[in-house]
FIMAR-963255 format. One line per field, with one value per atom (N, C-alpha, C): atom name; x, y negated, z. Coordinates in steps of 0.1 Angstrom, whole numbers, m for minus. Layout:
REM FIMAR-963255
name: c(CA, ...)
x: c(X, ...)
y: c(Y, ...)
z: c(Z, ...)
***
This chain:
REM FIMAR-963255
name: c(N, CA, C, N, CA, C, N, CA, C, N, CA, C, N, CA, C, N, CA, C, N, CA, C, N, CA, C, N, CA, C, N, CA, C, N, CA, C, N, CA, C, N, CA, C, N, CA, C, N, CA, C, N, CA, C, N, CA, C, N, CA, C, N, CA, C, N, CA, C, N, CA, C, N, CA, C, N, CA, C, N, CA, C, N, CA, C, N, CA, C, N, CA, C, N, CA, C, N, CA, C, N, CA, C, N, CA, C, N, CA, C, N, CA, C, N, CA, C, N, CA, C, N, CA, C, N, CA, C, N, CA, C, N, CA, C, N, CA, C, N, CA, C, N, CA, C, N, CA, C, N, CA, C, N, CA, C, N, CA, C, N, CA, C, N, CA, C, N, CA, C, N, CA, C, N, CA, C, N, CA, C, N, CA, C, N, CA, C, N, CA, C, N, CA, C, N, CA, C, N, CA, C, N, CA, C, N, CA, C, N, CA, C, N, CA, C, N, CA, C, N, CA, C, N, CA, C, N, CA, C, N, CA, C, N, CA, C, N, CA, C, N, CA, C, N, CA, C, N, CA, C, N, CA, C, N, CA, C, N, CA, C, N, CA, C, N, CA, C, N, CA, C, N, CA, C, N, CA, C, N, CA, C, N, CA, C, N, CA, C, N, CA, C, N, CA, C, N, CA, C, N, CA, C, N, CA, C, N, CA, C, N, CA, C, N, CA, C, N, CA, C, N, CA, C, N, CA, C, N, CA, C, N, CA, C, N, CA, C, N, CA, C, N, CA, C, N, CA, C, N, CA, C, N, CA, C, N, CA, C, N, CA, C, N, CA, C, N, CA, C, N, CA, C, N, CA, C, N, CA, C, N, CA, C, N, CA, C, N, CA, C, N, CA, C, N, CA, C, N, CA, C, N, CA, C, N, CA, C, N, CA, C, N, CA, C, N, CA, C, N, CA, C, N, CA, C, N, CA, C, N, CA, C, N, CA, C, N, CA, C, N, CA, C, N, CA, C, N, CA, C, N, CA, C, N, CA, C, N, CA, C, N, CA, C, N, CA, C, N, CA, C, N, CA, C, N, CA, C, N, CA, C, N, CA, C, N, CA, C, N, CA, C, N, CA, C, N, CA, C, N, CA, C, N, CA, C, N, CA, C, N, CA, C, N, CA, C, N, CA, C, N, CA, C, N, CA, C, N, CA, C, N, CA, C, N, CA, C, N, CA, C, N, CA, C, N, CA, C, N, CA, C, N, CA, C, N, CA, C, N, CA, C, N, CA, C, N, CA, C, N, CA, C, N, CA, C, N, CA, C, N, CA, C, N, CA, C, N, CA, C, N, CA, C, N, CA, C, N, CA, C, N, CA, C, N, CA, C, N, CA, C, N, CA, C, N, CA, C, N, CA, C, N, CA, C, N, CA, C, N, CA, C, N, CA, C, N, CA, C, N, CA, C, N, CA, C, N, CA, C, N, CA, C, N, CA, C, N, CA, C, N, CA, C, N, CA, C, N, CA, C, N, CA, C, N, CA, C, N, CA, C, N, CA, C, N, CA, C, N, CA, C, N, CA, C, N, CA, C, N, CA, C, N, CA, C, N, CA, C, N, CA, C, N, CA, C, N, CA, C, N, CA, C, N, CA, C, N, CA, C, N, CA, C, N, CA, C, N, CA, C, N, CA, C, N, CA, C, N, CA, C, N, CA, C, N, CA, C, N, CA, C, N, CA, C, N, CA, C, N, CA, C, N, CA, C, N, CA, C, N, CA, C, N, CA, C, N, CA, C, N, CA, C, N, CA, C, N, CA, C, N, CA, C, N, CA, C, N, CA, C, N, CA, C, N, CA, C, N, CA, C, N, CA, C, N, CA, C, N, CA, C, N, CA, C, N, CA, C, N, CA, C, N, CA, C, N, CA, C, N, CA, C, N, CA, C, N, CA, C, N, CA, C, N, CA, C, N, CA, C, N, CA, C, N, CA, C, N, CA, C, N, CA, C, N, CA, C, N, CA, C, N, CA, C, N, CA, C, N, CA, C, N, CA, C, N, CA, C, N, CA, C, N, CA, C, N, CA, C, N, CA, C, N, CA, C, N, CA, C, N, CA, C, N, CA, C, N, CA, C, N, CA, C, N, CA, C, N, CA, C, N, CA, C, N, CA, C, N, CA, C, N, CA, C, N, CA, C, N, CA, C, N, CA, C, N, CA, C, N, CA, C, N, CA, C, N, CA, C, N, CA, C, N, CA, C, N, CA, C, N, CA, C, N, CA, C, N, CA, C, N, CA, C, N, CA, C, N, CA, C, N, CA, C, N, CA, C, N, CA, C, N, CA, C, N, CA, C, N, CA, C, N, CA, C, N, CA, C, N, CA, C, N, CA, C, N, CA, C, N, CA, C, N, CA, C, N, CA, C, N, CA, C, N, CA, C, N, CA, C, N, CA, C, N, CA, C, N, CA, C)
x: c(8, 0, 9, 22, 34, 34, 41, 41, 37, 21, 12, 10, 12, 9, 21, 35, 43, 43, 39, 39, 29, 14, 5, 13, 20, 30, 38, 47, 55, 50, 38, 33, 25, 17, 19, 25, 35, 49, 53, 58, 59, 51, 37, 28, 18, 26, 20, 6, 2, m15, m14, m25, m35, m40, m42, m53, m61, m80, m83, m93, m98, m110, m116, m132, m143, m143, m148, m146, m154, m163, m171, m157, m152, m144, m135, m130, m124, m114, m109, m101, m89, m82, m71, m65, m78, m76, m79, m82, m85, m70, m64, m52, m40, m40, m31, m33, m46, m51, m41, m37, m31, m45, m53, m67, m78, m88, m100, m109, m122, m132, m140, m152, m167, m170, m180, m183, m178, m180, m179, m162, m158, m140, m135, m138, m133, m137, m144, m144, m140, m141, m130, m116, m112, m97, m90, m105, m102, m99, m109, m105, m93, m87, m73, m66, m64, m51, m42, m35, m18, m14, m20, m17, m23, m16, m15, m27, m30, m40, m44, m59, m66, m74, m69, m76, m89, m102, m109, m117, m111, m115, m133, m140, m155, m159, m177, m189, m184, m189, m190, m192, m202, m204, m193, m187, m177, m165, m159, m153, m158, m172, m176, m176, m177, m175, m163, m148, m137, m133, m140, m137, m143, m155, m160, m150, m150, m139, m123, m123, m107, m110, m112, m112, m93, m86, m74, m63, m74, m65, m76, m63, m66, m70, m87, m97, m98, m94, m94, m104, m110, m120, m115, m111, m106, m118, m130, m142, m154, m160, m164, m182, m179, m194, m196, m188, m190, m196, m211, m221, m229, m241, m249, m264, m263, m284, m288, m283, m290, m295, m278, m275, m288, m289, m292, m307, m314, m330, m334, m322, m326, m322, m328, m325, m326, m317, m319, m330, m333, m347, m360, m362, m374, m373, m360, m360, m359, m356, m360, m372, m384, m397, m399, m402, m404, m401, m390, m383, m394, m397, m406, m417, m427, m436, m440, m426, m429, m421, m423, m414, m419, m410, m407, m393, m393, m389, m374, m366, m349, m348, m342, m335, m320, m324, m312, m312, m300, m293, m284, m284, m275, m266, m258, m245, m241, m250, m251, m258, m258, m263, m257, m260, m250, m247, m235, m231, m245, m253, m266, m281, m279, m287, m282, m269, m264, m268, m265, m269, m281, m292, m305, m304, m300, m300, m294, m298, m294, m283, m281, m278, m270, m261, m256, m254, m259, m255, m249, m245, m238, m245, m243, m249, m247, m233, m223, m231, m236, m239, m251, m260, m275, m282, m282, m291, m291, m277, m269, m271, m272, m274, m290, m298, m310, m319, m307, m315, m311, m299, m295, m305, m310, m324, m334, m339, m350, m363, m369, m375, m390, m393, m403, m404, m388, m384, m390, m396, m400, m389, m384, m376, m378, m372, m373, m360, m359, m352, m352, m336, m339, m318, m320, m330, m331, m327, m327, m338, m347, m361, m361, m351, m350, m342, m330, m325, m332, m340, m347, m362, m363, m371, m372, m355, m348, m343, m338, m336, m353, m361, m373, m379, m376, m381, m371, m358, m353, m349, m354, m355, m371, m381, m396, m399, m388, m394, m402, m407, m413, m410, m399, m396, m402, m405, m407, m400, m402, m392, m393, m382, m378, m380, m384, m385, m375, m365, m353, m348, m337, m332, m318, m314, m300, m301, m299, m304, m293, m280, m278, m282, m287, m288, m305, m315, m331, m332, m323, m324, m317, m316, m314, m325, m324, m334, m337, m351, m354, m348, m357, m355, m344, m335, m322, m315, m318, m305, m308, m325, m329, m323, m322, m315, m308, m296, m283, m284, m289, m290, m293, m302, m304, m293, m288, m271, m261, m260, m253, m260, m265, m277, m266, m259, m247, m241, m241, m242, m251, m239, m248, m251, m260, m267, m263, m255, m249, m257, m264, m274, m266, m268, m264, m281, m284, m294, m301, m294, m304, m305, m305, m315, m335, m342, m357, m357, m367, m374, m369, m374, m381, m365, m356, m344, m335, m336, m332, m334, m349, m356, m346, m336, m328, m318, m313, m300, m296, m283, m277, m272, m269, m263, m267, m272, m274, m266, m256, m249, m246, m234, m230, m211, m209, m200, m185, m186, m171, m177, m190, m193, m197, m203, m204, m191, m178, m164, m160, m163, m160, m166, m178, m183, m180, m179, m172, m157, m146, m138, m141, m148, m149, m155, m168, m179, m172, m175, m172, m176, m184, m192, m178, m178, m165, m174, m188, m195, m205, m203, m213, m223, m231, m237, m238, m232, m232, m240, m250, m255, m257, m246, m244, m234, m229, m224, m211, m208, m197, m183, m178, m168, m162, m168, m165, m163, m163, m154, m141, m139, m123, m115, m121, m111, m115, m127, m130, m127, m125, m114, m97, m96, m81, m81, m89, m90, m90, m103, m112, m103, m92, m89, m92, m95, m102, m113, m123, m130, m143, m153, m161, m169, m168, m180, m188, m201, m207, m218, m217, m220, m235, m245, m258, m263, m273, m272, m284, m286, m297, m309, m317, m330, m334, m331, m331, m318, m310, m298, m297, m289, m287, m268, m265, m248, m251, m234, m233, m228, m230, m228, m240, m239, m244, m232, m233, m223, m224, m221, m222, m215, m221, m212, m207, m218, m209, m192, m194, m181, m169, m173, m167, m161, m164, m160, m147, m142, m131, m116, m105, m99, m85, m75, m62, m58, m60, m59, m63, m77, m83, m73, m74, m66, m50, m43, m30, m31, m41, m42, m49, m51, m60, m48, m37, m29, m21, m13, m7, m14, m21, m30, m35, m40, m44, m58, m63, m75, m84, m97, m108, m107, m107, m111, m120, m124, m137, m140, m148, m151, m170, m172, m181, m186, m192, m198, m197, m189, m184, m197, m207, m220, m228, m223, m232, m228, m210, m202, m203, m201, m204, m215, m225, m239, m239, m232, m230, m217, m211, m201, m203, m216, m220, m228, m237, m242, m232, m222, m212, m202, m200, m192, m200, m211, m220, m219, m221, m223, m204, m197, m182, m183, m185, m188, m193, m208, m214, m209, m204, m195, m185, m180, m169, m170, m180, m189, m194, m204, m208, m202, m188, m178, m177, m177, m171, m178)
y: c(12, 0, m13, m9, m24, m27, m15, m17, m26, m23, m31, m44, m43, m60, m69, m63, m67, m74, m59, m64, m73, m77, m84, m96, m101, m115, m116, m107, m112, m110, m107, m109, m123, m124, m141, m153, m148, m161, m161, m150, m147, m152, m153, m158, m175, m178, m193, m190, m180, m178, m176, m184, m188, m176, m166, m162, m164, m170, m170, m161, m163, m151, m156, m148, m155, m144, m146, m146, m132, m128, m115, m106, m110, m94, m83, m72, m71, m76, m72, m77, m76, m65, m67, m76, m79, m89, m101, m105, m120, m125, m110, m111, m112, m111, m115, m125, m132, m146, m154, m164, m178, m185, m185, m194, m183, m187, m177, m192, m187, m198, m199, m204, m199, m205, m205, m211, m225, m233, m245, m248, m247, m245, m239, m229, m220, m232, m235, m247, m258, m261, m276, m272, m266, m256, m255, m253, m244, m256, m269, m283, m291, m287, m294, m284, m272, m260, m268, m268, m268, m252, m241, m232, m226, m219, m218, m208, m196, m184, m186, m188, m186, m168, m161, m147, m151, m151, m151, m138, m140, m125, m131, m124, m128, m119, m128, m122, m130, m127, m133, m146, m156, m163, m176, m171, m176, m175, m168, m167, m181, m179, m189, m207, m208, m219, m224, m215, m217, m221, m212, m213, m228, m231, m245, m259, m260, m265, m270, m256, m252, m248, m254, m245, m247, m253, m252, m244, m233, m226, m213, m200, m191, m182, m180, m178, m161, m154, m139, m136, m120, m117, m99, m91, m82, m72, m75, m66, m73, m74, m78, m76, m67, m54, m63, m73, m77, m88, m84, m97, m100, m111, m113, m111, m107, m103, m116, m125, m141, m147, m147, m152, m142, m128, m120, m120, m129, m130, m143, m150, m160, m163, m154, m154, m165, m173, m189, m193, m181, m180, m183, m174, m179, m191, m193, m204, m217, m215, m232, m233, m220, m221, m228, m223, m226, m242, m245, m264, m269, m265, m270, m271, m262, m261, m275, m279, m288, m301, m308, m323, m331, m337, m346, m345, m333, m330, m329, m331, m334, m316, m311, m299, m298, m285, m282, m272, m268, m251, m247, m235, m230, m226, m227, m226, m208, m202, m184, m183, m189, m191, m186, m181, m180, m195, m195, m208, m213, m204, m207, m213, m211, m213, m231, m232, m242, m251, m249, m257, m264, m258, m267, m274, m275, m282, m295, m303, m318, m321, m313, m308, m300, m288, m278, m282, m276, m276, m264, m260, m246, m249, m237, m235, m248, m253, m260, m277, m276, m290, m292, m283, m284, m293, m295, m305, m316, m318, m338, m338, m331, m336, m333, m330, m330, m342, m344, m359, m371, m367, m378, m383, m374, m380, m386, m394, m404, m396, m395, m388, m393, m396, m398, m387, m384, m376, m361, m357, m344, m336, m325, m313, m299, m295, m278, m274, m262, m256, m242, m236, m223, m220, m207, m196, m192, m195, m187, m194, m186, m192, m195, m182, m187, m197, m201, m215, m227, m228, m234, m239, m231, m228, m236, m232, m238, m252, m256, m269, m279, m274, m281, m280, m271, m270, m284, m282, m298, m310, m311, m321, m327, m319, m323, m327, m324, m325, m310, m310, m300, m297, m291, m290, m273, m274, m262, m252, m241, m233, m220, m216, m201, m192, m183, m172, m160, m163, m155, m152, m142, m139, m134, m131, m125, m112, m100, m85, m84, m89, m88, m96, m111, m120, m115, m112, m109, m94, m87, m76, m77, m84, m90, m87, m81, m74, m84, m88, m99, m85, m75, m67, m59, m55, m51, m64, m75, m88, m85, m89, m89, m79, m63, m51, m56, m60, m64, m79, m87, m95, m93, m83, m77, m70, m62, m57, m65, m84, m90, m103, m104, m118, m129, m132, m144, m143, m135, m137, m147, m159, m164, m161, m166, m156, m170, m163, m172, m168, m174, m175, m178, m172, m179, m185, m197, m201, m193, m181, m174, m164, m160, m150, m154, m146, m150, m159, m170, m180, m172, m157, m152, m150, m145, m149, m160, m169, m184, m187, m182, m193, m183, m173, m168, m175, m179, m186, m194, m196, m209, m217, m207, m221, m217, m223, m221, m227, m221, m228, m219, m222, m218, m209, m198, m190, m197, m209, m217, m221, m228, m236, m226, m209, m206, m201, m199, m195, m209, m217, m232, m229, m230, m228, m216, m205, m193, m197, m206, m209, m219, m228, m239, m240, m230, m229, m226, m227, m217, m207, m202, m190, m181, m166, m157, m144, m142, m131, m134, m133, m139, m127, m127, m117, m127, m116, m127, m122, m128, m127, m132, m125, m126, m114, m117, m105, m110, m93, m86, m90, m97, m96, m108, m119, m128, m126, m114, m110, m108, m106, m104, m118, m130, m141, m147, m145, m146, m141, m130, m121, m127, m130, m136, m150, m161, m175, m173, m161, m161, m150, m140, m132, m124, m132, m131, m131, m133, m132, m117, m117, m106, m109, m101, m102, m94, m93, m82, m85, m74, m76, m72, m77, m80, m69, m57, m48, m48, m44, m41, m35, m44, m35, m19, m14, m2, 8, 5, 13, 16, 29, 25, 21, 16, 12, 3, m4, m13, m27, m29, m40, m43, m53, m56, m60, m51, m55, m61, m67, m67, m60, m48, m41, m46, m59, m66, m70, m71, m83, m73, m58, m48, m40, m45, m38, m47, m54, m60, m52, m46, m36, m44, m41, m46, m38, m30, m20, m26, m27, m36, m57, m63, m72, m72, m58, m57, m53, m49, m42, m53, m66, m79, m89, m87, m99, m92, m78, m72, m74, m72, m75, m85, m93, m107, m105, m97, m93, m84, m88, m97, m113, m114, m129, m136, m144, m150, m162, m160, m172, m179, m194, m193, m203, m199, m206, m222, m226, m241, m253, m252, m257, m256, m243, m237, m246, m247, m257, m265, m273, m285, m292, m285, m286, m285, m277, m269, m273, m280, m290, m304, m310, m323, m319, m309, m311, m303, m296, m296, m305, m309, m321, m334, m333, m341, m335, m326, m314, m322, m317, m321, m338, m348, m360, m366, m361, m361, m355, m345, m339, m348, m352, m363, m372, m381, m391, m393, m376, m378, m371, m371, m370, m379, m393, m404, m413)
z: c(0, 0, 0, 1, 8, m6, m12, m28, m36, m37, m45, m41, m28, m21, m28, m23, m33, m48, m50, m65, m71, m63, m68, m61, m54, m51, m61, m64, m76, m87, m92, m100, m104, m91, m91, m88, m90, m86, m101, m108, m121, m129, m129, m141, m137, m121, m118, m115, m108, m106, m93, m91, m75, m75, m63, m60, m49, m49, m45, m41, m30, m25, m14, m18, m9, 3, 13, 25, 30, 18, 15, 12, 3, m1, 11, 9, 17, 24, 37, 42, 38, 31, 26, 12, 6, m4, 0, 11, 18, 21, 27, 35, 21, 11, 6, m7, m3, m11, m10, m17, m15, m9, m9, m3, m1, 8, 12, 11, 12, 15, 10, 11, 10, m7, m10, m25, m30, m20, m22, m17, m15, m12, m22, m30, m40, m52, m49, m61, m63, m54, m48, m52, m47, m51, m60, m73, m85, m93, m89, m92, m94, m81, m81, m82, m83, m88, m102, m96, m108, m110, m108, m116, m130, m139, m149, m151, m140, m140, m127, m129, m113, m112, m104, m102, m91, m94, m85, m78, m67, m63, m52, m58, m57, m69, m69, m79, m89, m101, m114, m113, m108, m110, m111, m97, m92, m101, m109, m119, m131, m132, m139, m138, m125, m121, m120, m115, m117, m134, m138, m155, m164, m159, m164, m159, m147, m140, m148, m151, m151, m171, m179, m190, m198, m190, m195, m193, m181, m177, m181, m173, m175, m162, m164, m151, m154, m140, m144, m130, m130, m122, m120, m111, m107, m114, m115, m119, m124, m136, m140, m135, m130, m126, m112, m105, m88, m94, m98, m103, m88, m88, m78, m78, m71, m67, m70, m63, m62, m77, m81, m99, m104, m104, m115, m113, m103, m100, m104, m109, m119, m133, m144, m157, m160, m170, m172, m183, m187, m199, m191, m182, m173, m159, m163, m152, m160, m169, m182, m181, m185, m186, m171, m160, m148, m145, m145, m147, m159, m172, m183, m176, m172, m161, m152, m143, m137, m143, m150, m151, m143, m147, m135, m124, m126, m108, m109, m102, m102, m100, m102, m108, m96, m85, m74, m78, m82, m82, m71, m68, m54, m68, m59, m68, m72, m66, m66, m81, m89, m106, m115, m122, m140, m141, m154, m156, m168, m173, m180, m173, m160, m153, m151, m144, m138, m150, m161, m177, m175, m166, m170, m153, m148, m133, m134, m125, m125, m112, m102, m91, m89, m86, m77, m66, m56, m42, m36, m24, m17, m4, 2, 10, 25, 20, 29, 30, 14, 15, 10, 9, 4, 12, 25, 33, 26, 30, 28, 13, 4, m5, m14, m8, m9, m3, 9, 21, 9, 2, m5, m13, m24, m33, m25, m32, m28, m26, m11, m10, m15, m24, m35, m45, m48, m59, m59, m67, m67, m69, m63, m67, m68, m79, m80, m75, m66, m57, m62, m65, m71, m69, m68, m66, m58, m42, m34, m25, m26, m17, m2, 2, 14, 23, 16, 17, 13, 4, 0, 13, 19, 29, 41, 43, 52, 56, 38, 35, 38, 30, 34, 50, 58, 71, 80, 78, 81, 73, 68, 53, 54, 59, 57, 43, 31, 18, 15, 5, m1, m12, m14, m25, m34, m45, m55, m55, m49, m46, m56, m62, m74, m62, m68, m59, m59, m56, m54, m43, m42, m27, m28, m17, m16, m9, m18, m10, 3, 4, 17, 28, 26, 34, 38, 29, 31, 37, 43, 49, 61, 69, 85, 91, 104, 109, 121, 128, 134, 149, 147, 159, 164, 154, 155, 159, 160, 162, 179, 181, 196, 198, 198, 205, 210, 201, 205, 208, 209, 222, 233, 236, 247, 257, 245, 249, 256, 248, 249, 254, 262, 262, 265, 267, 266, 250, 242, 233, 227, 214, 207, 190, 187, 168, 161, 154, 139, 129, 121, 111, 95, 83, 73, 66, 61, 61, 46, 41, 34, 38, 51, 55, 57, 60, 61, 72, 77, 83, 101, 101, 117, 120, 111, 115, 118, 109, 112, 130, 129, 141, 154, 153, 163, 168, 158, 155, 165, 173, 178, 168, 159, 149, 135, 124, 112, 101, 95, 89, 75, 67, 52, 60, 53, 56, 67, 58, 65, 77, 79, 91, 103, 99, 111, 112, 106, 109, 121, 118, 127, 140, 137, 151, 161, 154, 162, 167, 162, 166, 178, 176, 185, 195, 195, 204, 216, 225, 243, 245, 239, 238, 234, 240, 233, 231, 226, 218, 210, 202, 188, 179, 176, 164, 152, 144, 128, 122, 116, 105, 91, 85, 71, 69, 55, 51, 60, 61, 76, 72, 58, 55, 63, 68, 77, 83, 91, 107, 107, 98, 94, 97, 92, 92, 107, 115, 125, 136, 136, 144, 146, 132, 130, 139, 135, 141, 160, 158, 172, 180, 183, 184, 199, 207, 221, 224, 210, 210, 205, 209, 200, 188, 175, 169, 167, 167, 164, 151, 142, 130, 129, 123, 128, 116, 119, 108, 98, 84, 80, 89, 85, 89, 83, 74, 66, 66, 77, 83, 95, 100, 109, 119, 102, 101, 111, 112, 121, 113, 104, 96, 78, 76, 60, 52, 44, 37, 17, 14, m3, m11, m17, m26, m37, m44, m55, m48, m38, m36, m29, m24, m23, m35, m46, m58, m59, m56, m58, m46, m50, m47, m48, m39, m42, m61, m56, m70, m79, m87, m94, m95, m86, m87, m90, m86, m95, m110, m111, m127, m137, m127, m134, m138, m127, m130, m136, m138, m148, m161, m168, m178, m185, m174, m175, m176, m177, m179, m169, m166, m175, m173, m189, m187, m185, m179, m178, m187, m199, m206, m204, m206, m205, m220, m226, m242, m234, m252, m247, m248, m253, m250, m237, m231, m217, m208, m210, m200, m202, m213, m213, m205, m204, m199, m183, m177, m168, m157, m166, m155, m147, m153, m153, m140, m135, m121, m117, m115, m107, m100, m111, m106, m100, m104, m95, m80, m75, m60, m58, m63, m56, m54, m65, m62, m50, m50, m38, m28, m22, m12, m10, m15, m12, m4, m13, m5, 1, 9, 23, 32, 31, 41, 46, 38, 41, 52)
***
């Protein structure tokens, strides 16, 4: 295993390639990222990278977004098959129809999209910054919210807008179990519940904290609390453990298991193995039709714009 770890370093020192990885994949490919970090960091990233080949270790999409971004470089993906539930419950054929449906209305995409989808949006947001930038539009503005219903849910529940919601989901975030979290609160009742805000409503309302991958990693660092249940995908305990090391986490399980974690097999398909035989190769490439992007970078770079600005 030293081997290949090796060799996937000098292979990227050799060809000037970044590897990045979201915070889902396994832990041994987190562990030898040049950067980890949730959607919206992986993008920011892919923005300012001075390298020559970005390997994105994640879903498809995320390849794609690096790729619109970055079209002067060369955007590779360890597995082309580590697509998304989210992305793939919003075809961009029936989500044109849907936006046609309603005019008028300002156009938010979660950034869990095809780069065909992101084409017809006015918007991308992440999970990180969906509020602040939904508070940002004038709340007169009518909006369509897609695809992930249940974020969308959530944004409108503290927002008080009402926004039009796609009816989509995330099969690992919508299988959080309200009564498996209680168990193990009961187990742990000083334990606090870390929420990702696309799980369902009855689970939110558990939550000490609801936040997007990076922010509940924050709060598990900073809180005073040292036992947490997470809920979201389990691949965040890994860098959590690392930050929090005195700390516990316990991984909050499907309701239709009786494992001890949720996990995403899209984002499990990505293998040190697979990532040395990407940057030996160079391949798969990620391209996205130069019309789609063109289309498709204008509300992205809107979402980083605005993220900028309400830092400030």
């Amino acid at each position: 295993m030293q081997d290949i770890k090796s060799e996937i370093r000098r292979l990227a020192r050799e060809k000037n390639a970044v590897i990045m990885a979201h915070y889902y994949v396994s832990p041994d490919v987190q562990d030898i990222a040049d950067f980890i970090g949730d959607s919206l960091a992986l993008a920011q990233k892919a923005a300012e990278t001075t390298a020559d080949i970005i390997v994105l270790c994640g879903v498809h999409f995320m390849g794609e977004t690096a790729a619109i971004l970055c079209p002067d470089k060369k955007v590779l993906v360890p597995d082309t098959n580590a697509t998304c539930s989210l992305a793939e419950s919003c075809p961009a054929p029936e989500f044109e129809a849907f936006v046609k449906a309603h005019p008028g209305h300002t156009v938010v995409s979660y950034v869990n999209t095809t780069a065909a989808t992101k084409a017809l949006t006015d918007i991308v947001v992440t999970s990180s910054n969906a509020r602040q930038i939904v508070e940002s539009i004038p709340a007169e503005t009518p909006i369509i919210f897609g695809p992930d219903q249940n974020l969308g849910a959530y944004i409108n529940s503290v927002t008080g807008r009402n926004m039009v919601l796609w009816n989509g989901a995330c099969h690992v975030h919508a299988r959080f179990s309200v009564e498996k979290i209680l168990q193990i609160k009961a187990e742990h009742p000083d334990a606090k519940v870390l929420v990702h805000p696309e799980c369902k409503g009855p689970v939110v309302k558990l939550a000490d904290k609801v936040g997007s991958t990076a922010a509940l990693l924050n709060f598990a660092i900073n809180d005073a609390a040292t036992t947490f249940i997470v809920a979201t995908e389990s691949g965040i305990l890994h860098e959590m453990q690392k930050k929090a090391p005195h700390k516990t986490f316990i991984p909050a399980p499907p309701d239709d298991s009786t494992c001890g974690c949720n996990e995403c097999e899209y984002m499990k398909l990505v293998t040190l193995e697979k990532l040395y035989r990407c940057l030996l190769d160079e391949q798969p490439v990620v391209t996205v039709d130069a019309d789609v992007a063109a289309k498709a970078i204008r509300p992205i770079n809107r979402m980083l714009e605005l993220s900028e600005r309400l830092k400030q």
